[in-house]
C-alpha positions in Angstrom: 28.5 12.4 -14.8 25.1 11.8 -15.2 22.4 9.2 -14.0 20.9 7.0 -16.2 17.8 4.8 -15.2 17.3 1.8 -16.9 15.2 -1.7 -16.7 17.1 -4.4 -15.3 16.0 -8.2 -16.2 15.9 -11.3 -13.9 16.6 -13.6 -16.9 16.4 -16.5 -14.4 12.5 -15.6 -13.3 11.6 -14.3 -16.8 9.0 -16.2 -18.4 9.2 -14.5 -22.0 5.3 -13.4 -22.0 6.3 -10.4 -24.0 3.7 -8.4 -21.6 7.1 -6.4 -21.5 7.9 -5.5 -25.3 4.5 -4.5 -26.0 4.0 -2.1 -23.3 7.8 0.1 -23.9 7.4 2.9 -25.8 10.9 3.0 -27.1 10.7 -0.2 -28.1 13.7 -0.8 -25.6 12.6 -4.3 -24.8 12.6 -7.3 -26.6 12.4 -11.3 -26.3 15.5 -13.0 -27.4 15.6 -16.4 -28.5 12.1 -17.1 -26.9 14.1 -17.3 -23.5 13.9 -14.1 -22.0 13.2 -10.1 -22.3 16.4 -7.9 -23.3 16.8 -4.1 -22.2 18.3 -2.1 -25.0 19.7 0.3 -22.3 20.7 2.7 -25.3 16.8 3.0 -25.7 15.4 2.5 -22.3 14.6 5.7 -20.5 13.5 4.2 -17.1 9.7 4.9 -17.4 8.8 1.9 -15.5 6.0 0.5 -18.0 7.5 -2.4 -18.8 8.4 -3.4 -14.8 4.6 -2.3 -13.5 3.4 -4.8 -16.8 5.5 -7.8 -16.0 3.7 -10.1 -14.8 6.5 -12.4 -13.0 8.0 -9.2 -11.3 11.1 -9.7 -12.5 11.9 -6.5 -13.9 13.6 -3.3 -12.2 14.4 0.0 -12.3 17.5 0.4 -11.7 20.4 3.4 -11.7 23.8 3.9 -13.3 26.1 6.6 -13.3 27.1 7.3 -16.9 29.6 9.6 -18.4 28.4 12.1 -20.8 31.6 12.9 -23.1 32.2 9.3 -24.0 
């Protein structure tokens, strides 16, 4: 088992600015239906960048144990 850090979205506080998408580097984020961001958590590496861009705070960095022979 491993630890995997990933962005976590408050869809409820998300206000779909995008400020998000364009700063991820993996292009791990997207906005879905105009609604709200999405983490691809495949993608996401847990940098951070797209939580210290948001400009409603409502993205975090968050942990996950994850098992590496799936």
């Amino acid at each position: 088992m491993n630890i995997k850090k990933f962005a976590a979205v408050d869809i409820k506080r998300c206000t779909a600015c995008g400020e998000c998408a364009y700063s991820c580097r993996k292009n791990a984020v997207e906005i879905r239906n105009g609604c709200f961001a999405y983490v691809d958590e495949e993608k996401c590496i847990g940098c951070g960048l797209c939580s210290r861009n948001c400009p409603s705070g409502c993205i975090e960095i968050t942990e996950r144990a994850v098992n590496d022979h799936a």
